[in-house]
N, C-alpha and C positions, 0 to 999 in steps of 0.2 A: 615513538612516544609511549612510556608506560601507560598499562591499561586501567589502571587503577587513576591516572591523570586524569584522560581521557572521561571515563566515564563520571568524574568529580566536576568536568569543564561542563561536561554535557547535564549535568543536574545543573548546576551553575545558572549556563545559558537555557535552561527547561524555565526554573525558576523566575530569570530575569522576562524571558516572554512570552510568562504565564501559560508555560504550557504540562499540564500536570501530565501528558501520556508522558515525554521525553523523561521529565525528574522522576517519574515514578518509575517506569521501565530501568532508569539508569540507576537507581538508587537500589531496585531489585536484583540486579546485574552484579554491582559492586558487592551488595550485603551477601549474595550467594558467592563471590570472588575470594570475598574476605574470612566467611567461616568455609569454607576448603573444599564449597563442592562444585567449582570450576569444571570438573572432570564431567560435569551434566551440559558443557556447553552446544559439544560437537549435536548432542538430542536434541537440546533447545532450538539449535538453528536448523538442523532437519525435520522437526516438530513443530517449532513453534508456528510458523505458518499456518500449519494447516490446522492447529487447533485456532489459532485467532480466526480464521477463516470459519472454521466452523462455530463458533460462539458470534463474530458477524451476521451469519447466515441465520443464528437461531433469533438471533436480534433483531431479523427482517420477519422470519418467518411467525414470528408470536403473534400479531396483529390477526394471521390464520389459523393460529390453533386457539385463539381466544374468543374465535367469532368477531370479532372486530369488522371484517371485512366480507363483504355480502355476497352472495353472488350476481347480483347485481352491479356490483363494484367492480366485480370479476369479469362480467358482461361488457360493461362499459369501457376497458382495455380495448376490445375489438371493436369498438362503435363510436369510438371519441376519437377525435385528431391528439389531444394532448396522452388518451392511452396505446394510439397505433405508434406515436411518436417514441413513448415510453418503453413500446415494443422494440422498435429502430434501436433505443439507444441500445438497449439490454444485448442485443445481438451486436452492433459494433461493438461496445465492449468488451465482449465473449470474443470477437475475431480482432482485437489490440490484444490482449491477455495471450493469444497464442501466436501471435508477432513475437511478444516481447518472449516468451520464453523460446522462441528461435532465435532471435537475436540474443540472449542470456548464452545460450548453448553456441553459438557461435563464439561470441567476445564473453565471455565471464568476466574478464577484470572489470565491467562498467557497474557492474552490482555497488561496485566504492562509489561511482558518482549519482549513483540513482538513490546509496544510503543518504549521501550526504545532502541531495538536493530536496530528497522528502525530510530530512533533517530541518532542512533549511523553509522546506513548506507549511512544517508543523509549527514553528517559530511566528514566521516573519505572516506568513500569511493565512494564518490560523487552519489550516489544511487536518485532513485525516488520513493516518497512514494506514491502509487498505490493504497496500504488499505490495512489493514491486515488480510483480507482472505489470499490471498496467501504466506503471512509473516506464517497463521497458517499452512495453507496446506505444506509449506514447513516443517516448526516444527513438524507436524504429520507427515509425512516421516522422520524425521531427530531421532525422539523418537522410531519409530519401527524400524530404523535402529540401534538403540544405544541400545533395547530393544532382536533387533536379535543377536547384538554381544554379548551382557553380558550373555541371555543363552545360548550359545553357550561358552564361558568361564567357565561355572559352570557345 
């Protein structure tokens, strides 16, 4: 399918379910396409990650550089069940994050269905696209789960 389709379908479908990251990203994609500096893609996608990553990160972090957040707020992490839990999460998600880029480095070609199923997140189920490490780290858990069942059927 030309890429120029593509990313008119993907404004299209952004538009229809209201979702302004997909029509904006797509519309930014196409306008760079269309006046000739495509040649910036191979950067974008070895870049762009980790800059959205880091402007993510700086979107967490403001709450502490604005004083926002106490140290007693800070305190309260280690002394609260809802902040030791918060601990829990932050660490299983740091060890899915490094699943999934073993699994990425093993199978590459799933990168297409992890685009297209956070495609599908950002849509249908008003989701945020975060990157798809953890899109994989979840699919590496979801395969060894689907991999414990079936032997365990045979």
């Amino acid at each position: 399918m030309n890429g120029d389709l593509l990313l008119v379908i993907l404004i299209i479908i952004g538009l229809i379910g209201r979702s302004p990251i997909i029509t904006t990203a797509a519309c930014i994609l196409l306008a760079i396409k269309l006046i000739g500096l495509d040649r910036y893609f191979p950067t974008m996608e070895r870049r762009g990650l980790e800059l959205g990553l880091l402007f993510l990160t700086i979107g967490v972090l403001v709450p502490f550089a604005s004083e926002r957040i106490s140290m007693k707020d800070i305190l309260s992490v280690f002394t609260t069940w809802p902040g030791i839990i918060a601990l829990l999460g932050g660490a299983i998600a740091t060890y899915m994050n490094g699943k999934g880029l073993e699994l990425l480095k093993i199978d590459p070609q799933l990168i297409v269905g992890l685009v297209i199923g956070s495609i599908f997140g950002i849509i249908f189920m008003r989701g945020i696209p975060v990157g798809p490490l953890m899109a994989a780290g979840i699919t590496a858990f979801l395969l060894k789960l689907a991999y414990f069942i079936s032997d365990k059927m045979h």
